[in-house]
C-alpha positions in Angstrom: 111.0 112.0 84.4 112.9 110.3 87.6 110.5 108.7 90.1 110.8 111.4 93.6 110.6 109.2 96.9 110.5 110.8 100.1 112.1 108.0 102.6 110.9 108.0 106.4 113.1 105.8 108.7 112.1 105.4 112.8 112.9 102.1 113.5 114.9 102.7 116.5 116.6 105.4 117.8 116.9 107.7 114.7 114.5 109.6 112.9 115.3 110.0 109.6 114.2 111.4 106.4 115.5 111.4 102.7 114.7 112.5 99.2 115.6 110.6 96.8 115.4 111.1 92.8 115.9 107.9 90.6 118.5 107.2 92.5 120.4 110.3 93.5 120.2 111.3 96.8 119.3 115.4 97.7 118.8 115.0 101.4 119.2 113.0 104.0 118.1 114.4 107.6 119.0 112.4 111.1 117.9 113.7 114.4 119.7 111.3 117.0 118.1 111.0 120.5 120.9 111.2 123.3 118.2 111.0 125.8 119.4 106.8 126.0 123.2 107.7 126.8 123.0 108.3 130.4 120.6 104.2 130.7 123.2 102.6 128.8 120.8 101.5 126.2 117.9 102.1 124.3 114.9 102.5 126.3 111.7 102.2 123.7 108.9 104.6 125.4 111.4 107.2 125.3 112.3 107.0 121.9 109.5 106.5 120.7 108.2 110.0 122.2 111.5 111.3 120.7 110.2 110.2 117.5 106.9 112.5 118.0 108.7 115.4 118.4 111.5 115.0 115.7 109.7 113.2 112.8 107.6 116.7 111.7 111.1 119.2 111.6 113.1 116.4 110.3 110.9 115.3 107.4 110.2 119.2 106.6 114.2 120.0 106.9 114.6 117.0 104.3 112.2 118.5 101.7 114.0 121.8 101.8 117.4 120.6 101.6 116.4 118.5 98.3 114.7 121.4 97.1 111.7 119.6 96.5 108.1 120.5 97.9 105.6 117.7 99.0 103.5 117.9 95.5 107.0 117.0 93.6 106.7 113.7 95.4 105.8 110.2 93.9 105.9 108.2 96.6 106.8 107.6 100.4 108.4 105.1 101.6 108.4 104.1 104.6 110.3 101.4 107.7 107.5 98.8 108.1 109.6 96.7 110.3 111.9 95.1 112.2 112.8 97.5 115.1 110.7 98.6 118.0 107.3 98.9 117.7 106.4 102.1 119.2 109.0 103.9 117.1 107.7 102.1 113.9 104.1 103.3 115.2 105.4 106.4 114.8 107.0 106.8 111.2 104.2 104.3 110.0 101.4 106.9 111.2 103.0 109.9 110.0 103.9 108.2 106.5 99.8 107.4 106.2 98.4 110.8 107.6 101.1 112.6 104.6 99.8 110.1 102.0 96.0 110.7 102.8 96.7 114.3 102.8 98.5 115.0 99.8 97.2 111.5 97.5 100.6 109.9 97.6 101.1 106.2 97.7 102.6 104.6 100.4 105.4 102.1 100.2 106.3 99.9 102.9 110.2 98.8 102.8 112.1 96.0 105.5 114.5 97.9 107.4 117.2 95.3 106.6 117.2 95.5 102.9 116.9 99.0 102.8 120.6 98.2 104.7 121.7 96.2 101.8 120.7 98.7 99.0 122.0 101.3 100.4 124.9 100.3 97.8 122.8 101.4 95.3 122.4 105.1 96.4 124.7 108.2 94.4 125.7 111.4 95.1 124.9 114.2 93.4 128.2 114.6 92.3 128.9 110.7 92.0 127.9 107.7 91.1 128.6 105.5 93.6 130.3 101.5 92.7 127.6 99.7 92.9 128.0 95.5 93.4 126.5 93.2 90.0 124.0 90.5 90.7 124.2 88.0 92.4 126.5 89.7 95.4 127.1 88.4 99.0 126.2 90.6 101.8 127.3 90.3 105.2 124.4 92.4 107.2 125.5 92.8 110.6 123.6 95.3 113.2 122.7 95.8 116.3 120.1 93.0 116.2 121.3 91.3 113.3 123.7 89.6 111.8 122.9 87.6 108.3 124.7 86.6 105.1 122.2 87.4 102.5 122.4 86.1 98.9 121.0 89.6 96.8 119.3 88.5 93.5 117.8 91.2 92.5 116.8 94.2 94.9 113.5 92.8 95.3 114.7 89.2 95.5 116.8 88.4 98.4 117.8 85.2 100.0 119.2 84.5 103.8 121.5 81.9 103.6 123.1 82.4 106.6 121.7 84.0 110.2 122.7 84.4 113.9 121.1 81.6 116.3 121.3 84.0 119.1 123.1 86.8 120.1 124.1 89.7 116.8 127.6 90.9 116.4 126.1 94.3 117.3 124.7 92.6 121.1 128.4 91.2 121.2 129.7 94.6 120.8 127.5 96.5 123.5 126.8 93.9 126.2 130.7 93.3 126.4 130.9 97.3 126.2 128.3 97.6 128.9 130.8 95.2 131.4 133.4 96.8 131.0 132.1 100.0 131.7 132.3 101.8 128.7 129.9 104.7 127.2 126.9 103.6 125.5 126.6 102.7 122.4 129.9 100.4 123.2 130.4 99.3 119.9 132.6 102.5 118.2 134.7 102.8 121.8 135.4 99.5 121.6 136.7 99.9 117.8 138.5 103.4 119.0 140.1 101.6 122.0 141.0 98.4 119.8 143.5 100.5 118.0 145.5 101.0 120.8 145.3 97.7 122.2 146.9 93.4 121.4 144.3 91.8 119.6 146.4 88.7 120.8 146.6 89.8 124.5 143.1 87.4 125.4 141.7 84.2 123.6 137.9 83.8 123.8 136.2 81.1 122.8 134.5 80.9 118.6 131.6 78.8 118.1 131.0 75.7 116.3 127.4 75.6 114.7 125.7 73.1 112.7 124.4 75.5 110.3 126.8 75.9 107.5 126.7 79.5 107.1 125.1 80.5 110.1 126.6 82.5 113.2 126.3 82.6 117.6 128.5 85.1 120.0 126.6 84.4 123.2 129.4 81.8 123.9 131.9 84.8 122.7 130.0 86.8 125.2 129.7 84.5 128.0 134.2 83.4 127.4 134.4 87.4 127.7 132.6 87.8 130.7 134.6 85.2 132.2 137.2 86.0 131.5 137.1 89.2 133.1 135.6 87.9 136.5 138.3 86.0 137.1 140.9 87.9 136.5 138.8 90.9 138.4 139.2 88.5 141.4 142.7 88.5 141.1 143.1 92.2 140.3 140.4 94.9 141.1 141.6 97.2 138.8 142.1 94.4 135.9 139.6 96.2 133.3 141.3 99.9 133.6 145.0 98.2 133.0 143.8 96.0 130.2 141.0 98.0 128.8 142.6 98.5 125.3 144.0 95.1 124.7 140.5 93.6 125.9 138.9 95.7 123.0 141.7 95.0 120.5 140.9 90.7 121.0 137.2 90.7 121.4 137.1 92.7 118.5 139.1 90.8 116.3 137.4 87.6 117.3 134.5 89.0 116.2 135.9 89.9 112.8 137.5 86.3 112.7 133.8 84.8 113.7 132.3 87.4 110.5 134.8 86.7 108.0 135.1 82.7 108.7 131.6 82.5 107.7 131.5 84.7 105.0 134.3 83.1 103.0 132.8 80.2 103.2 129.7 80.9 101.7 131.7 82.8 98.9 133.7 79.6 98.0 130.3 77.5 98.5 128.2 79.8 95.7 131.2 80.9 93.6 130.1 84.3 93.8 132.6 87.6 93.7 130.7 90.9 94.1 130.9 91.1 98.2 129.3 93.6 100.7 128.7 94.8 104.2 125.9 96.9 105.8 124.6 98.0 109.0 125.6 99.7 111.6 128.3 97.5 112.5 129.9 98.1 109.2 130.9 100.9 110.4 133.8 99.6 112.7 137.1 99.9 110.7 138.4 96.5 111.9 135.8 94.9 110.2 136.5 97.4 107.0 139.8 96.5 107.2 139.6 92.8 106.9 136.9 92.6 104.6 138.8 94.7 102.2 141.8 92.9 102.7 140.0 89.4 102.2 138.8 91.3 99.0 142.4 91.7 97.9 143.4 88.2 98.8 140.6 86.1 97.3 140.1 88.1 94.1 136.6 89.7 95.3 135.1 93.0 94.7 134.3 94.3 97.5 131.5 97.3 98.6 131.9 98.9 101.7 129.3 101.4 102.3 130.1 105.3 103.0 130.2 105.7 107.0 127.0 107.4 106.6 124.9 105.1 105.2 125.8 102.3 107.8 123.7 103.8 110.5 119.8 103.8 110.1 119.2 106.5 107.4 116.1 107.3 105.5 118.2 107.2 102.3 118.5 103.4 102.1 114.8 103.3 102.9 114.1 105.6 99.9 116.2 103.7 97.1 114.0 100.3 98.9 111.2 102.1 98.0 112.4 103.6 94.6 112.9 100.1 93.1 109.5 98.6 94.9 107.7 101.4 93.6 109.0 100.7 90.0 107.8 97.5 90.5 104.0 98.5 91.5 104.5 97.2 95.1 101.8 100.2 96.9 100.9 99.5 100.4 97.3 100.1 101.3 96.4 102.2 104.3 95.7 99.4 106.6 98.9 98.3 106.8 100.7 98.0 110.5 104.4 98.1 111.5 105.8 94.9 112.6 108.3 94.6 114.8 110.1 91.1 114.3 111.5 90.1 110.8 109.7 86.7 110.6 106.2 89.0 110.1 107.5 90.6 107.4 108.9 87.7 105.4 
């Protein structure tokens, strides 16, 4: 019979549970927390009270809508880390006080491969293309941004990281300037359409590590940028808001993509992905896929709702950990950076 994994996700902002069997998905249940719209960001003791009140309804609501009740459950996996601590606290305390109560084992996943195997959920109505090992996977979030060599989908390797700022940061603190709604990073993509992606130049780094990535210089050219020209013009962001998205946007594509080639001439290797949240922007969908076409790849591109944090992708983590024997014990804590988890 298929192993049943219930899949509890609080990292950040979104609580999230899934029910996963073998690898079919029958729920997947997000409560987002709108309470950080009107700060401009996330604010951590707020969502982690969030997480409180949502993490009960949403993991019940889950369990119905797979049609599954908690004794019909093999395992629960759970976000052991990276994200905010508070909110980890959270799903890691609920995940133990369900396993103690109904003799379940517990599997701890990393938030950032469950990201990169969320290629290897399907639909109940479809399987899903799934990459071949070795694949290429550019991760890029709002706190990461990472080529990762995938070996297996317990053996992963970063070959390739951000030495400071993620694409994500790039996204919202140039959002955040200009004035925009939080999260800035899908109004900048919605404005970008509209806009000259060759109206501004801003500066692309040069790093020593082969492979590896940095956009506070993108984000310090930006804001640059715009005070001077704000000096000249008070009304310089309102006129030029469209074009402004349409080139920091495709510098940050150019930045992803520049990289990512690389490494996929460097390795020889085909099978190419993205995942995270930032995989969501269609720009950068767009010129991956068309990179795909042009350099003979085959390339994944995740379903818009698995780029988000989503219990499903923590669920198929755990499926293929718990195959393995990989049970966390009840002392385990969350972790909140990803060097304590690797």
């Amino acid at each position: 019979m298929d192993i049943t994994i219930l899949g509890i996700e609080s990292s950040c902002d979104d609580t999230s549970a899934a029910v996963l069997r073998g690898t079919t998905l029958l729920s997947n249940v997000i409560a987002s927390q709108a309470v950080h719209v009107k700060y401009g960001g996330v604010i951590p003791e707020l969502a982690s009270r969030a997480h409180q009140q949502n993490i009960i309804p949403v993991v019940d609501t889950a369990l119905k809508e797979a049609g599954v009740s908690i004794d019909k459950i093999d395992a629960i996996a759970f976000t052991r880390g990276p994200g905010l601590l508070g909110s980890l606290l959270v799903g890691t305390s609920f995940a133990k006080g369900l396993s103690i109560a109904n003799n379940i084992p517990l599997v701890e996943v990393n938030h950032l491969q469950g990201h990169i195997l969320s290629h290897f959920v399907d639909l109940p109505d479809r399987e899903l293309p799934h990459p071949e090992f070795p694949f290429l996977c550019l991760l890029v979030s709002g706190g990461h941004t990472q080529i990762v060599k995938v070996n297996s989908p317990l053996e992963m390797e970063i070959i390739g990281s951000t030495i400071d700022d993620a694409a994500g940061e790039a996204f919202d603190k140039c959002a955040k300037v200009m004035g925009l709604p939080y999260p800035g990073g899908p109004v900048i993509d919605r404005l970008a359409k509209e806009g000259n992606p060759k109206a501004f130049t801003f500066a692309k780094p040069h790093v020593k590590g082969e492979f590896d990535y940095s956009f506070s210089g993108l984000k310090t050219s930006f804001l640059y940028t715009l005070r001077d020209e704000i000096k000249q013009d008070a009304d310089f962001v309102e006129k030029n808001k469209a074009d402004l998205c349409a080139s920091l946007q495709s510098t940050i594509i150019d930045i992803l993509l520049n990289k990512l080639i690389k490494a996929t001439k460097s390795l020889g290797i085909k099978d190419v992905a993205i995942a995270g949240g930032v995989s969501a922007n269609s720009g950068l969908r767009e010129a991956v896929a068309e990179a795909g076409r042009r350099r003979g790849w085959r390339t994944f591109i995740p379903e818009l709702k698995f780029t988000t944090d989503n219990a499903a992708m923590i669920a198929i983590s755990g499926y293929y950990r718990y195959k393995q024997g990989m049970i966390s014990d009840l002392g385990i804590s969350p972790v909140a950076r990803l060097e304590e988890i690797l």
